[in-house]
C-alpha positions in Angstrom: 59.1 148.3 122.5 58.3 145.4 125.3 54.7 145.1 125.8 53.1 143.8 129.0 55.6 141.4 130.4 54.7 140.0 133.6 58.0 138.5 135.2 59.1 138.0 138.7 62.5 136.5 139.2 63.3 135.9 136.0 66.4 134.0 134.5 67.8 136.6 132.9 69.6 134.5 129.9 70.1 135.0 125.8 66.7 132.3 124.7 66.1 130.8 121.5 63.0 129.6 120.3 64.6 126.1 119.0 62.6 123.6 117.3 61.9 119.9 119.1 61.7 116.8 116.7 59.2 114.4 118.6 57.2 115.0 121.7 58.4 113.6 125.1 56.4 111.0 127.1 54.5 112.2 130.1 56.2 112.5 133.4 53.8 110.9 135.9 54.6 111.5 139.7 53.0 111.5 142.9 53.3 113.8 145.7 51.7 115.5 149.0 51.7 119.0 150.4 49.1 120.8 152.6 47.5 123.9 151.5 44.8 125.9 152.9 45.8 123.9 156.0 44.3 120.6 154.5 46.6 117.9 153.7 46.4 116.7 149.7 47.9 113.6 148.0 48.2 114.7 144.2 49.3 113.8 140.7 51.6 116.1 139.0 51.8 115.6 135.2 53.9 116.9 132.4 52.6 116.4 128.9 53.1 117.6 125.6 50.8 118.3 123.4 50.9 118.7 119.5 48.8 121.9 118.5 48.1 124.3 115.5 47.4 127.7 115.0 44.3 127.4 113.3 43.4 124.7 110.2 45.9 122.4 109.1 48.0 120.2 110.6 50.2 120.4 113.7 52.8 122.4 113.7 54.3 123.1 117.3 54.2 121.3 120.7 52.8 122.7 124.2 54.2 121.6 127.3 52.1 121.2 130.3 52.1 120.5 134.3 48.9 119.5 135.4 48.2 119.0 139.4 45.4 116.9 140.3 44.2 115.7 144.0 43.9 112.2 144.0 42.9 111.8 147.3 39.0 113.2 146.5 36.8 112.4 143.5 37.6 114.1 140.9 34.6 115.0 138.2 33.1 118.3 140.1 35.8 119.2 141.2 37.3 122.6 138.8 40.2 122.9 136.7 41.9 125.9 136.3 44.1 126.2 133.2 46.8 128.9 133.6 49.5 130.8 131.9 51.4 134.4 131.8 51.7 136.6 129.5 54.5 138.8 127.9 53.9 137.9 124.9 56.7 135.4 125.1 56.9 134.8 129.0 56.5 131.2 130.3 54.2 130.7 133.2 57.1 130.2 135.5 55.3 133.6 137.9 52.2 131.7 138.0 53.4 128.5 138.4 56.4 129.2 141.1 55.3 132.6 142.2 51.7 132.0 143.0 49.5 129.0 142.6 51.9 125.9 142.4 52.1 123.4 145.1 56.1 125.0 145.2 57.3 128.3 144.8 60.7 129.5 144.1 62.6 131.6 146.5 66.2 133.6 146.4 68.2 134.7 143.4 70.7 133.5 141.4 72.5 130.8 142.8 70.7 130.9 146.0 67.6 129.9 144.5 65.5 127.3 145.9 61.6 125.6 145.7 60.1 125.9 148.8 56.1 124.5 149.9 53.2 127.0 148.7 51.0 126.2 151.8 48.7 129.4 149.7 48.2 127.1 146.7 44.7 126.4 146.0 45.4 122.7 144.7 42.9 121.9 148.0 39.8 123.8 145.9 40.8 123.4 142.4 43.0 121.0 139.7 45.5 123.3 138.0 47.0 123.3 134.6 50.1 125.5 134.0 50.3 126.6 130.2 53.6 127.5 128.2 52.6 128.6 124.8 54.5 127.9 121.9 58.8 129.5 122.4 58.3 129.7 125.9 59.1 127.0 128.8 59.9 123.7 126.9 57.0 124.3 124.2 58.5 124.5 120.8 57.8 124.9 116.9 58.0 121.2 115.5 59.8 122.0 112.9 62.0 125.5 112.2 60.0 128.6 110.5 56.7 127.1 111.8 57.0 129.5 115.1 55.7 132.4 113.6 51.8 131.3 112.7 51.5 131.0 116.3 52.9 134.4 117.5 49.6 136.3 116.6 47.0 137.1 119.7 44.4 134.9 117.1 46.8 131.9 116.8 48.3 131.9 120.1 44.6 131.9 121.5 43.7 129.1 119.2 46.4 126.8 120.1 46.4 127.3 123.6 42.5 126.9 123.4 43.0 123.5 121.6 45.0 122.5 124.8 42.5 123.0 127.0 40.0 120.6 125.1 42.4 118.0 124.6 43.6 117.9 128.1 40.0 118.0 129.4 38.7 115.2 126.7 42.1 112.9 127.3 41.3 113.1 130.9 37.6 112.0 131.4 36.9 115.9 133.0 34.4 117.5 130.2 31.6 117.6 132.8 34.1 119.4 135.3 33.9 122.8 135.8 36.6 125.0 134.1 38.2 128.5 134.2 41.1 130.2 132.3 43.2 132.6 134.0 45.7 134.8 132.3 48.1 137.4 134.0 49.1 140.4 131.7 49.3 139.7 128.3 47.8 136.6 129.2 44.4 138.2 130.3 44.1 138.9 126.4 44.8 135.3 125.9 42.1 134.4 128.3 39.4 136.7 126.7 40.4 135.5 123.0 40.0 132.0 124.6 36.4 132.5 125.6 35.7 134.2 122.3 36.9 131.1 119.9 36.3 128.7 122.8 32.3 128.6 122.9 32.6 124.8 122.6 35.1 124.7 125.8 31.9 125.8 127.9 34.0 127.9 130.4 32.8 128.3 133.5 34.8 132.1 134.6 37.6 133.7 132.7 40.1 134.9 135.7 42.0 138.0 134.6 45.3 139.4 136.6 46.7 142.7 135.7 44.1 143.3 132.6 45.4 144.7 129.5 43.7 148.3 128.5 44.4 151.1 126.8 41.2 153.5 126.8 41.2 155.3 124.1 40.4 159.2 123.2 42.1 162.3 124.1 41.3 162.0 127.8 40.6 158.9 128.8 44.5 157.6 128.8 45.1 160.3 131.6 42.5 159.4 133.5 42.6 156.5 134.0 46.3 156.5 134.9 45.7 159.1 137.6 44.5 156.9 140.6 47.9 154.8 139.7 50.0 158.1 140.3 48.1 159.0 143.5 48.6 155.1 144.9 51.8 155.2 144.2 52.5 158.8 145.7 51.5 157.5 148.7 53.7 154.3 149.2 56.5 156.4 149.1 55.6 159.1 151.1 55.3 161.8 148.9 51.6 162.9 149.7 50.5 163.7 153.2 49.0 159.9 154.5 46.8 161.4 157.4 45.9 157.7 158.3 44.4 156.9 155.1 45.4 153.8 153.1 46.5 153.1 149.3 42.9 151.8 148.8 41.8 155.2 150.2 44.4 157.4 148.4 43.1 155.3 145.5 39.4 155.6 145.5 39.8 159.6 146.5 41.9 159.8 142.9 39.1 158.2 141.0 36.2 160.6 142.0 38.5 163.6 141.4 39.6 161.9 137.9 36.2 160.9 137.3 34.5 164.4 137.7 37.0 167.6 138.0 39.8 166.0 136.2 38.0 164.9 133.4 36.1 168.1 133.0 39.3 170.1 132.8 40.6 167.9 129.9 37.5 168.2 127.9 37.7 171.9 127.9 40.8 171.7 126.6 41.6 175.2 125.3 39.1 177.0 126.3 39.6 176.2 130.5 40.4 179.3 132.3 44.0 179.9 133.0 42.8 180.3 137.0 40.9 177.1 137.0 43.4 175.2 134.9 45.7 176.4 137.6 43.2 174.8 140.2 42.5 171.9 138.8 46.7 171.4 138.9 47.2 172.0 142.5 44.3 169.6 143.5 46.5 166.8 141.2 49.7 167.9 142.9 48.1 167.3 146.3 46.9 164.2 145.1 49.9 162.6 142.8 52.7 164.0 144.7 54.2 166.0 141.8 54.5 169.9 141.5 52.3 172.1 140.5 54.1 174.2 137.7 55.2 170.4 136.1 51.6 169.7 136.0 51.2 172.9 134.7 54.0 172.5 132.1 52.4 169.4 130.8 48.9 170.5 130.6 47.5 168.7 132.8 48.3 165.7 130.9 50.9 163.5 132.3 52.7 160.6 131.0 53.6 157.5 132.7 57.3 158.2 132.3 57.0 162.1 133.6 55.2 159.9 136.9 57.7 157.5 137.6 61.0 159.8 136.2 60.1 162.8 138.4 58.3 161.6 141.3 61.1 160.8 142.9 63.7 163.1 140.6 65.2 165.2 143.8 66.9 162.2 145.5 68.0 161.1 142.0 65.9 158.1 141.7 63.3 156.8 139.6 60.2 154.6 140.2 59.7 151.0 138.5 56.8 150.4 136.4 55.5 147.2 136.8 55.8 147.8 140.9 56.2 151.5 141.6 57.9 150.9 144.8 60.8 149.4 143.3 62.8 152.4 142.6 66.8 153.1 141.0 69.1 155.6 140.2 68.0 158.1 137.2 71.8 157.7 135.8 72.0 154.1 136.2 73.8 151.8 133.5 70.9 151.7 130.2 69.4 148.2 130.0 67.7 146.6 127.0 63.7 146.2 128.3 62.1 144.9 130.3 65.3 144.7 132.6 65.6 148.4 132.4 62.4 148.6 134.7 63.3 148.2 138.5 59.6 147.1 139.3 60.5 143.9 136.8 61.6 141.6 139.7 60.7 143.6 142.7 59.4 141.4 145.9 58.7 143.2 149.1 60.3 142.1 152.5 59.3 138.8 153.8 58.5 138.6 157.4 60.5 136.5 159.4 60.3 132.7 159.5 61.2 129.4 158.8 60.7 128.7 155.3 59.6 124.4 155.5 59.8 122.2 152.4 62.8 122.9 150.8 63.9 120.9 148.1 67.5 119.4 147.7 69.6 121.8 146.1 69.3 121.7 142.0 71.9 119.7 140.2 75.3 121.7 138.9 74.1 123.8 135.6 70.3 123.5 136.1 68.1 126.3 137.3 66.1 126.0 140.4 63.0 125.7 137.9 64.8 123.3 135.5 66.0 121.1 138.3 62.2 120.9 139.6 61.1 119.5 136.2 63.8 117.1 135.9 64.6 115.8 139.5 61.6 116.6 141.4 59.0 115.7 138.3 61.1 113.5 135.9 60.6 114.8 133.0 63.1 113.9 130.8 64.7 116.6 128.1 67.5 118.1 127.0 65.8 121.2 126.2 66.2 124.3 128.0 63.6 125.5 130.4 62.7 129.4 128.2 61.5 131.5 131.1 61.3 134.5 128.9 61.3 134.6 125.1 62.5 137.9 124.0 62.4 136.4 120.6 59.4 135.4 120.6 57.8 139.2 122.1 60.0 141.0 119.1 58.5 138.4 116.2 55.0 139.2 117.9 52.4 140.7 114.9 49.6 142.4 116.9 46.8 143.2 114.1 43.7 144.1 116.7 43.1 141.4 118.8 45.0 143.0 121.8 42.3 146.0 121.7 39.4 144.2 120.9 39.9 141.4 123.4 37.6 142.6 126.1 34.8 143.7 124.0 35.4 139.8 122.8 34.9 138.4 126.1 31.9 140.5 127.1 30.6 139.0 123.4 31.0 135.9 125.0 29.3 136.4 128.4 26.7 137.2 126.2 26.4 134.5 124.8 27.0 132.1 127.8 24.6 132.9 130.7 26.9 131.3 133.2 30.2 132.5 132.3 31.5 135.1 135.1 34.7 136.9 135.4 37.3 137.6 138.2 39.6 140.2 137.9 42.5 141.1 140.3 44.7 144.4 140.2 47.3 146.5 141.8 47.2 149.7 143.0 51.4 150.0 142.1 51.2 149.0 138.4 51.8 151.3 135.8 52.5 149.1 133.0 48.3 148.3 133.6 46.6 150.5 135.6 43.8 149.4 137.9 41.0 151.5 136.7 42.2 151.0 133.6 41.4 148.1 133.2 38.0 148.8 135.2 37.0 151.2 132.7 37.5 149.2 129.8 35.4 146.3 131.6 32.9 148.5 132.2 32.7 149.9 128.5 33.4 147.0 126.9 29.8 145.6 128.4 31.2 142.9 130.9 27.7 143.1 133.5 28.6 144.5 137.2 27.1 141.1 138.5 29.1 138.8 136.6 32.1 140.6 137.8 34.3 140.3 141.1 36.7 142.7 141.4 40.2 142.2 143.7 42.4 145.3 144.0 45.3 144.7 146.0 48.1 147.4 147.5 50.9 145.4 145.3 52.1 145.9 141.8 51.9 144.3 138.5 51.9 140.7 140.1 49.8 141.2 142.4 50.8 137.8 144.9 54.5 138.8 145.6 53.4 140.0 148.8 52.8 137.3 151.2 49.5 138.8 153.0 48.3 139.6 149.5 49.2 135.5 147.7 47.1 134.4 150.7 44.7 136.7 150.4 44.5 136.5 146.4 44.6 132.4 147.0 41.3 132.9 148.9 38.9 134.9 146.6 40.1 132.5 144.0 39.4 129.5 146.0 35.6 131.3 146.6 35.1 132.4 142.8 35.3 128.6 141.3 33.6 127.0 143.9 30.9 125.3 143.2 
């Protein structure tokens, strides 16, 4: 089964995870943009990196792209080193969705990279981070792909990155911050647990992996999800309230009555059972008797299969209001999910910036590296790995990565989190990942919390990328 891709406009293409037999030489280039509304000259550079999983020599090569303003001094200013998740998805949503100085627009053919006037490249330096079998990162040799495709070994070579870029470029004293998106966030927490030495500044987490464990707990914590989600598509009574509203309203019911009926288990009363089932009808949208019929405990897949079942559709996952038709054409995951490269409607107007159209048989993010970067390959860009996700070994470090970061908070006074959520995604609930925060030890100061009426990726929506682009601007300043 996939596990906690994050992907937005995705090339959807057969990927390998071929070795490379010597790393490339940097691509050095110089460029201008305006973001925030304040013009920037900066540096872009792509780099490779050789890396290891642990001990031992190196055994696979990371590719980065690395913005830095040039036209302010550059030792307080932050660095924020970035990367997706999947596992086995390349940072391309980070990178051309969100925070780079261009984003990518349009499908298929139509595809094009347009300015990102939301980029925080005013506020902060920003290194983009394909681990090992995704982007143009590679094993160095054939065979040697698999010590890296473990959350420990991942974390440690990615982590290695991070010091080498910040030693290579005179910025140890600068402050620095990881963000991760999805499976990412794990990354990011695993990170700050081997990574004492990297003296991180803020771990930035997007769409946090969590899975609460117990007998109630999993329902819970998926019920203010159901309610959100309800109410984007009309299916509860609005009455002027918003999706935060909806929201917070389904976490005091879950939090108190809800959770109460699923501890008694057994022994609740048929009549209050039946109570507690209407109140979660009138909150989620769904009928009574269904509610009923499950026992008050519902599944993701009896949310998004039967909210929507009498006009023959189903809701996405990552984005619940991406929706298609219950008795569409099966599709191998995650393209079977409608939410996978859902964007909402963007308002009218001129889109400035565009670059030339990409070269015959490149892809719009391809042709950026090579034309608009010069960085010279012949590899192919790997947006998404499904390789790479199936050869995955997961041991525990997925469900122990938060506990591991509040470990380190603990152990590093200064070290402060941001976390950002949507109040659409199923594939990680919001107070999910809350919860798990909150038991895992991470303090309430330490923590700023972003919740945003979007899905899984939570900057597809323009209002929200600018938005998003702001509280990250405020969390690393100085």
């Amino acid at each position: 089964m996939l596990r906690h891709f994050l992907v937005i406009l995705v090339l959807a293409a057969s990927l390998s995870s071929a070795a490379v037999a010597q790393a490339q030489a940097p691509a050095v280039s110089t460029h201008s943009g305006v973001f925030n509304g304040q013009p920037v000259t900066y540096q872009a550079r792509v780099e490779a990196w050789r890396v290891s999983p642990g001990e031992g020599e190196p055994s696979g090569q990371i590719i980065t792209t690395s913005y830095v303003r040039t036209d302010v001094p550059s030792g307080p200013r932050p660095v924020i080193f970035l990367f997706n998740g999947g596992p086995g998805a390349s940072t391309t949503p980070l990178h051309f969705g969100a925070f780079g100085p261009k984003r990518r627009l349009g499908e298929g053919a139509e595809q094009r990279m347009v300015d990102n006037p939301d980029s925080p490249l005013d506020a902060a330096d920003l290194v983009f981070i394909d681990p090992v079998g995704t982007g143009y990162s590679r094993p160095i040799s054939e065979g040697q792909g698999q010590a890296f495709w473990t959350p420990d070994g991942d974390a440690l070579s990615v982590k290695a990155v991070i010091a080498d870029w910040l030693k290579t470029h005179g910025r140890e004293a600068s402050p620095r911050y990881v963000l991760g998106q999805s499976y990412g966030t794990t990354r990011a927490a695993l990170i700050a647990h081997h990574g004492a030495d990297l003296k991180l500044d803020g771990v930035l987490l997007f769409a946090l992996v969590a899975r609460p464990p117990g007998f109630e707990m999993p329902y819970v914590t998926t019920l203010p999800s159901f309610a959100a989600s309800a109410w984007s598509h009309g299916r509860i009574p609005r009455e002027g309230r918003t999706a935060q509203e909806v929201y917070d309203a389904a976490v005091e019911f879950a939090r108190t009555d809800y959770v109460r009926a699923l501890i008694a288990g057994a022994s609740l009363p048929e009549n209050e059972k039946r109570t507690v089932a209407q109140a979660m009808s009138a909150l989620i949208g769904l009928p009574t008797e269904l509610i009923l019929e499950k026992n008050l405990r519902l599944s993701r897949a009896d949310f998004y299969l039967n909210l929507l079942k009498d006009q023959g559709l189903r809701t996405g996952q990552l984005d619940t209001r991406a929706t298609r038709p219950l008795d569409a054409p099966a599709q191998r995951p995650p393209y079977d999910d409608p939410g996978l490269s859902y964007t909402p409607p963007r308002p009218p107007g001129a889109v400035t910036g565009q670059l030339p159209a990409s070269a015959a048989g490149l892809s719009a993010v391809e042709s950026y590296f090579k034309e608009h970067l010069g960085f010279a390959t012949s590899e192919t860009y790997e947006a998404l790995n499904l390789e790479v996700n199936a050869a995955w070994t997961w041991g525990q470090g997925e469900d122990e990565a938060n506990q591991r970061l509040a470990e380190a908070m603990a152990a590093n006074p200064k070290l402060r989190v941001f976390w950002a959520a949507g109040l659409f995604d199923l594939s990680t609930p919001a107070y999910a990942g809350r919860y798990m925060l909150d038991q895992a030890g991470v303090p309430a100061e330490r923590l700023t919390a972003a919740l945003f009426a979007s899905g899984h990726s939570v900057f597809v929506d323009p209002e929200g990328l600018t938005r998003l682009s702001a509280a990250v601007r405020t969390f690393v300043a100085p």
